[in-house]
Structure formats: structure tokens, C-alpha cells
C-alpha positions, 0 to 999 in steps of 0.5 A: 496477534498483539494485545496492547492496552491504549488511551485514546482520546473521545474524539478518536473514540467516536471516529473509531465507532463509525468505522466500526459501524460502517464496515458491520465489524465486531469491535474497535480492534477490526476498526483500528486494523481497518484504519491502520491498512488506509494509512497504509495504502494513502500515506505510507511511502511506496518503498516502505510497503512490502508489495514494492519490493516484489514489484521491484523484483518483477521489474529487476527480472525483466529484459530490456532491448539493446540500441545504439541509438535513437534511430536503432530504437525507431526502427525497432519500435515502429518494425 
């Protein structure tokens, strides 16, 4: 765990009470956490998260069905 020291400004002084408030936490460290995953989750591009590059891997393992052309790939398809 880090330890940091930060100067925040009234306003995000309050949005981090509610935050706190609503999920029943024990202090504005939990809060921070909290609000630090959303971003995350909401605005973090896919590939800078690390659950993408597991789900690349998945995608990377798996086989694919070879085809010459649209009509292989129909018949294969509708069997």
C-alpha cells in the first residue's frame, strides 16, 4: 500500500464524503479507491487495462476455420 499526502480542493472534499457515505466506507482512502476504479472502468482506454491483455490472449489461442471463398465459408456455415 502507498501512503501519499494530497491537497484537494472543498469541492472534491465533499464529492469524496458522499462517495464515502454511500458505499458505508471507513475513510476517504476507500473513497479515493473507489472512484479511482470508476475512472477506470468508464474512461481508461481497453488496451491500457490489464483484463485486455488476457482477453487477447484467450483471443490469440483460438483456432479459426479455413476457406477458399464466400461459398466454402456458406456451406460450412449453414452445414
Amino acid at each position: 500500500m502507498v501512503q501519499a499526502v494530497i491537497n484537494i480542493d472543498e469541492h472534491s472534499n465533499r464529492v469524496l464524503n458522499i462517495v464515502k457515505a454511500k458505499y458505508g466506507l471507513k475513510d476517504k482512502s476507500q473513497a479515493i479507491n473507489i472512484v479511482v476504479e470508476e475512472y477506470e472502468k468508464n474512461f481508461l482506454e481497453p488496451e491500457l487495462r490489464p483484463e485486455y491483455l488476457e482477453t487477447l490472449k484467450k483471443i490469440q489461442k483460438e483456432k479459426g476455420i479455413p476457406f477458399k471463398n464466400i461459398s466454402e465459408l456458406r456451406k460450412i456455415i449453414e452445414g
